[in-house]
Kinemage of the C-alpha trace (Angstrom):
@kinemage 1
@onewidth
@group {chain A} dominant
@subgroup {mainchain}
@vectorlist {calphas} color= white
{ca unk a 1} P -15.337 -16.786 20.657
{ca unk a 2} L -17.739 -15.613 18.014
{ca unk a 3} L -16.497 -12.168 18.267
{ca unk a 4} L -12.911 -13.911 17.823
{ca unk a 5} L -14.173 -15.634 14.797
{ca unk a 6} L -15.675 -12.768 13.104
{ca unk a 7} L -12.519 -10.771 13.403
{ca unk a 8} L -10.729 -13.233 11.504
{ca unk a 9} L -13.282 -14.052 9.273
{ca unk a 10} L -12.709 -10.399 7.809
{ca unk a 11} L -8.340 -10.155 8.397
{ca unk a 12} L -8.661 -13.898 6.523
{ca unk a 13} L -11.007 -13.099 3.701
{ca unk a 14} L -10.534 -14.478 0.124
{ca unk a 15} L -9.854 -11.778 -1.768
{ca unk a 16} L -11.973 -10.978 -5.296
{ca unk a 17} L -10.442 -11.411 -8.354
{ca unk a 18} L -9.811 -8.098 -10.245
{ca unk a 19} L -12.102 -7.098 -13.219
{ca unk a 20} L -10.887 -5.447 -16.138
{ca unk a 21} L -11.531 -2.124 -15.651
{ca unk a 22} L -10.304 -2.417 -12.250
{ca unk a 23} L -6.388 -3.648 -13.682
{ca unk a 24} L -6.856 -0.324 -16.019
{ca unk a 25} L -7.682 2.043 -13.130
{ca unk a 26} L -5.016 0.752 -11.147
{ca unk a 27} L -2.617 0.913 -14.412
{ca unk a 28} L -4.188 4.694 -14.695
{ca unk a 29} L -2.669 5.372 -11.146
{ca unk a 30} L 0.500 4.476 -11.751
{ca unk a 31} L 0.871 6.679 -14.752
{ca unk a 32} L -0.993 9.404 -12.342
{ca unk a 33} L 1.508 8.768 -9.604
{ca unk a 34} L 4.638 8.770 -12.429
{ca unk a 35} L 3.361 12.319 -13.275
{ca unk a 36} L 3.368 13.617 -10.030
{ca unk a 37} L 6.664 12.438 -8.871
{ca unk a 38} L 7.886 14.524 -12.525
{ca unk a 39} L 6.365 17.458 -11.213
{ca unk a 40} L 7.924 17.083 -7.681
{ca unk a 41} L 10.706 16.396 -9.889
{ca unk a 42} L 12.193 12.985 -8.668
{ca unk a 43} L 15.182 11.405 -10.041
{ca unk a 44} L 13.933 8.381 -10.964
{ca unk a 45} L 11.216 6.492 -9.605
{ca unk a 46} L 10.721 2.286 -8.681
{ca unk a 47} L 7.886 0.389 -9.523
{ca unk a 48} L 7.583 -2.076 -6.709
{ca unk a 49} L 6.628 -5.948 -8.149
{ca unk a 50} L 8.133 -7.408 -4.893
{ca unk a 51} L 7.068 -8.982 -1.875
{ca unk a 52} L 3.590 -10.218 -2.533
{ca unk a 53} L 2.309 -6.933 -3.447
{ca unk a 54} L -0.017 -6.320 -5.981
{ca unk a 55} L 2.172 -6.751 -9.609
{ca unk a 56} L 3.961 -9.465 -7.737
{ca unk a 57} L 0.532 -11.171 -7.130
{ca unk a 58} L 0.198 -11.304 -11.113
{ca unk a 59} L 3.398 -12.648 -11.630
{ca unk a 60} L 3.695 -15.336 -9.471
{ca unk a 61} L 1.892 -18.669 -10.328
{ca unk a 62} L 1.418 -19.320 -6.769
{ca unk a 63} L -1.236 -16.398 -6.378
{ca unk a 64} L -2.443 -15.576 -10.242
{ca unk a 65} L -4.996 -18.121 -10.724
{ca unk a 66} L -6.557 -16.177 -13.744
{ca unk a 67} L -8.083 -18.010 -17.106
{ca unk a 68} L -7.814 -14.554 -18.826
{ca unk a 69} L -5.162 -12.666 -20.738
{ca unk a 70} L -3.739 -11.980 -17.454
{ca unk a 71} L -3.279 -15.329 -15.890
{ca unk a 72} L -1.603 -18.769 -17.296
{ca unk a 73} L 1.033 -17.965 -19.344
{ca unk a 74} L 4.512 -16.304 -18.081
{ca unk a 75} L 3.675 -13.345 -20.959
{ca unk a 76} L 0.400 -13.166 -19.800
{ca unk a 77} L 1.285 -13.101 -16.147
{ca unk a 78} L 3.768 -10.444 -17.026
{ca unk a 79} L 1.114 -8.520 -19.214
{ca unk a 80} L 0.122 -5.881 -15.792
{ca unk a 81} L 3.631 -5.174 -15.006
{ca unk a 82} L 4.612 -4.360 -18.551
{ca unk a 83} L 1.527 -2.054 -18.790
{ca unk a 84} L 2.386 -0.414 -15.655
{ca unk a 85} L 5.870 0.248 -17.145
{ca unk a 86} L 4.378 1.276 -20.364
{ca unk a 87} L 2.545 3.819 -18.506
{ca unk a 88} L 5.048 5.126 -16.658
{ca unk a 89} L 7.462 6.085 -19.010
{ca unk a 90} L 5.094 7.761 -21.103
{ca unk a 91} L 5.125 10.271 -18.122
{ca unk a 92} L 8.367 9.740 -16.521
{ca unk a 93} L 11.460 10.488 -18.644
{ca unk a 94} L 13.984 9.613 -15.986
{ca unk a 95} L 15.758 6.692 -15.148
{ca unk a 96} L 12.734 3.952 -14.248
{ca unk a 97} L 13.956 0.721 -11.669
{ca unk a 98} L 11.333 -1.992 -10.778
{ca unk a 99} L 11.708 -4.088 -7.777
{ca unk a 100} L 11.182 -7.660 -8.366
{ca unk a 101} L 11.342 -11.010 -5.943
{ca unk a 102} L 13.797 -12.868 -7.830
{ca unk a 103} L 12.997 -15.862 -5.444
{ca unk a 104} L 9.668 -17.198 -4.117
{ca unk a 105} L 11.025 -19.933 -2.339
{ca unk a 106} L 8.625 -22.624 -3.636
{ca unk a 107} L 9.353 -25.435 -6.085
{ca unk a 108} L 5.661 -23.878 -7.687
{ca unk a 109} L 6.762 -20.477 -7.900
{ca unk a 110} L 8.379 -18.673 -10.641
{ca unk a 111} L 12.011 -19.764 -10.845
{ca unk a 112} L 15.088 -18.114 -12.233
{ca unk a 113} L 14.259 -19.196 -15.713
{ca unk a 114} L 11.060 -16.933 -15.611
{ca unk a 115} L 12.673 -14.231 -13.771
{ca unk a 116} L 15.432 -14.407 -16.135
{ca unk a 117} L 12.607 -14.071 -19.108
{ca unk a 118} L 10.658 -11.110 -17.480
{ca unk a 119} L 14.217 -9.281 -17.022
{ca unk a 120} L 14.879 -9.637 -20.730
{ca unk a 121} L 11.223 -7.875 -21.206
{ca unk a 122} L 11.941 -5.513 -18.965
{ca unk a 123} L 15.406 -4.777 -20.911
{ca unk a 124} L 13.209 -4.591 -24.009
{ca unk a 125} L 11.247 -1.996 -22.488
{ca unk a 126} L 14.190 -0.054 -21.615
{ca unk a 127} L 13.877 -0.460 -18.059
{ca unk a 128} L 16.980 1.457 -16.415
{ca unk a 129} L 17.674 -1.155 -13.230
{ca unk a 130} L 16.135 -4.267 -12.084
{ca unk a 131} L 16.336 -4.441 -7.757
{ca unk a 132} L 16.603 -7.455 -7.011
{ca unk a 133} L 15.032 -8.775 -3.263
{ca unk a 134} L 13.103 -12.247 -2.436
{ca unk a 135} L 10.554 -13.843 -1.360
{ca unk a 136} L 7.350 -12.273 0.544
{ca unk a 137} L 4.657 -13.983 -1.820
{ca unk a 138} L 3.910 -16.838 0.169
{ca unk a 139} L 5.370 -17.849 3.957
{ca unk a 140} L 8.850 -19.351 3.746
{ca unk a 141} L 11.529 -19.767 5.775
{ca unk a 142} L 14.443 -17.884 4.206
{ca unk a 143} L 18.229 -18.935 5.893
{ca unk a 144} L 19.768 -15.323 5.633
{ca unk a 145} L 23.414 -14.582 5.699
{ca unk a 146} L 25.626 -11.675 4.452
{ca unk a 147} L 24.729 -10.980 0.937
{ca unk a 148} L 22.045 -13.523 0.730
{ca unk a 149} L 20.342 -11.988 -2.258
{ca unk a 150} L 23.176 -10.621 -4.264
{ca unk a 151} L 23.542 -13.799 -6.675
{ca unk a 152} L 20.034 -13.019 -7.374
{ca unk a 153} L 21.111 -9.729 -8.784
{ca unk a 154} L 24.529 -11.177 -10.470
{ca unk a 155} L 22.552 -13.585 -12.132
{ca unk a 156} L 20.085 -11.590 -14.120
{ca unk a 157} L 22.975 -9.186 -14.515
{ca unk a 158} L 25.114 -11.257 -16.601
{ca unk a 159} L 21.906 -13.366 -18.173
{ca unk a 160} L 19.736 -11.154 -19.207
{ca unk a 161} L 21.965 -8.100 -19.771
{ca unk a 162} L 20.215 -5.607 -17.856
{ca unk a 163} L 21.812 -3.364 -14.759
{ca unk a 164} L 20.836 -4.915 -11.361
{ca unk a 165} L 20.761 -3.508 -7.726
{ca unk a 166} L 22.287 -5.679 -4.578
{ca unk a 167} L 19.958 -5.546 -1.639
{ca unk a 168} L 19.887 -8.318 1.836
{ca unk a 169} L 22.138 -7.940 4.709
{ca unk a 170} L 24.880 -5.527 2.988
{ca unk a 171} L 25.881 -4.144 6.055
{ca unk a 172} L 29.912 -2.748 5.573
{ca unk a 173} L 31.793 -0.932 2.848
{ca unk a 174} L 34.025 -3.224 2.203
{ca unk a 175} L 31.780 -5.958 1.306
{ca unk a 176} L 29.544 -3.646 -0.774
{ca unk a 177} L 32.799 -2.775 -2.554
{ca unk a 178} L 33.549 -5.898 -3.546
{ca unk a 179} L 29.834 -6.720 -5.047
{ca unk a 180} L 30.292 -3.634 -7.259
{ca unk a 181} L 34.389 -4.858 -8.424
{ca unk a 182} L 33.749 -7.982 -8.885
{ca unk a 183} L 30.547 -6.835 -11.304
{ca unk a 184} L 28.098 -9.052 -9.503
{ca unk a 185} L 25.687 -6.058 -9.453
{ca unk a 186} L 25.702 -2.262 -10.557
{ca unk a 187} L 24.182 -0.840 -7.321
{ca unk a 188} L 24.031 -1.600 -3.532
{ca unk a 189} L 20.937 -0.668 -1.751
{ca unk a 190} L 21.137 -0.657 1.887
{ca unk a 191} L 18.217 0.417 4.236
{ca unk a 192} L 17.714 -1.411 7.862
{ca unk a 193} L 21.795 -0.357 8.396
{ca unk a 194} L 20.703 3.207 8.792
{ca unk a 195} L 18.016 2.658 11.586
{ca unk a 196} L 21.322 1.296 13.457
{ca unk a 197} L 24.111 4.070 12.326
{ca unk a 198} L 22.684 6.815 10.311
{ca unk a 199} L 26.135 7.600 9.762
{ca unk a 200} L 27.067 4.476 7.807
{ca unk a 201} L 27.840 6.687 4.729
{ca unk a 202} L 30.732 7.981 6.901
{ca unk a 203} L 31.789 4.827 8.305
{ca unk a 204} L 31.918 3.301 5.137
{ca unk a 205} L 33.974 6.042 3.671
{ca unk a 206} L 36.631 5.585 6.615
{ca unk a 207} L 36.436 1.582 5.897
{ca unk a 208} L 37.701 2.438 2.570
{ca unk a 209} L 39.894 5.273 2.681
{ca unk a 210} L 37.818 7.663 0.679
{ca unk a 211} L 37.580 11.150 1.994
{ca unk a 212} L 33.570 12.834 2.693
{ca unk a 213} L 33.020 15.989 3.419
{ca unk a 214} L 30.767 16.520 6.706
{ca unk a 215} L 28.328 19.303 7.361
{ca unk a 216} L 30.150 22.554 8.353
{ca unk a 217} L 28.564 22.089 12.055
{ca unk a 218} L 30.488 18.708 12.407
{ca unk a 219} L 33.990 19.284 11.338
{ca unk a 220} L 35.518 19.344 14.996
{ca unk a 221} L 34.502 15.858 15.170
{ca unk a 222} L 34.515 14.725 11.740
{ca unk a 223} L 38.164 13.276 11.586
């Protein structure tokens, strides 16, 4: 039992707040990391300030529990993630998309109001894309359905002005078409439907009508 206890004495610790110099090394990385994916020559790059990690930890009221210029205030809360953008783009000239939970799920989390004023700072700061998911800061139970997230993203779209991604159970073409035609987002991401049919791109150009080119080696079975 004490062995028991130990163990989850150290999975369960509190963790420390961050000092200052620690919020500018970690800043420091992420303008590191934006200079290596230029010389690997990405596209674009994401900054992830989603599902309880780190940036999301400052943003959220539910976890920042600062008293300094980082903590409090929905500016100051916002204060790492606009640094972190900051120092990206002065090493990244590409197109630049940040992640954000645009739900926490808690009636003392951030709620759209907030999320709608961080996306207008993020326009301001000439932010390509916001993605928008949920959730992940504290436990919740989340009902999902088809498109659960996507009036996330058509929100802040037509609010704030600022190109959104559609993510959360977007699973056919057709319904991913009509997200994009009916200008509730400007992009449909779509991950767990690959581990299932890493072929979806083709499915979802038969759904629709469009033709795709296959690799040379699958033609006989293409059509």
């Amino acid at each position: 039992m004490h062995l028991v206890q130990s163990l989850l004495m150290k999975i369960l610790k509190t963790p420390n707040e961050m000092t200052l110099d620690q919020i500018e090394n970690t800043i420091k990385a992420f303008k590191d990391a934006a200079r290596r994916a230029k010389q690997a020559q990405f596209d674009l790059v994401e900054i992830h300030a989603a599902h309880g990690y780190l940036i999301n930890q400052f943003l959220s009221p539910l976890t920042n529990k600062r008293t300094d210029e980082f903590g409090g205030s929905i500016e100051n809360r916002y204060r790492l993630l606009q640094q972190v953008i900051d120092a990206v783009q002065s090493e990244f000239d590409g197109p630049i998309f940040v992640r954000i939970s645009a739900s926490e799920y808690h009636e003392d989390g951030n709620q759209m109001d907030e999320f709608l004023h961080i996306s207008s700072q993020m326009k301001k700061q000439h932010v390509d894309l916001i993605d928008c998911s949920s959730g992940g800061v504290v436990p919740a139970r989340i009902r999902t359905y088809p498109g659960y997230q996507v009036r996330f993203a058509e929100k802040i779209k037509q609010q704030a002005k600022i190109p959104t991604g559609a993510v959360g159970k977007i699973t056919s073409g057709i319904q991913a078409e009509e997200i994009l035609q009916n200008d509730r987002a400007d992009l449909i991401f779509v991950a767990r439907v690959f581990l299932r049919n890493p072929y979806w791109p083709k499915q979802v150009a038969d759904e629709l009508g469009i033709e795709l080119s296959g690799p040379v080696q699958y033609n006989r079975g293409w059509r």
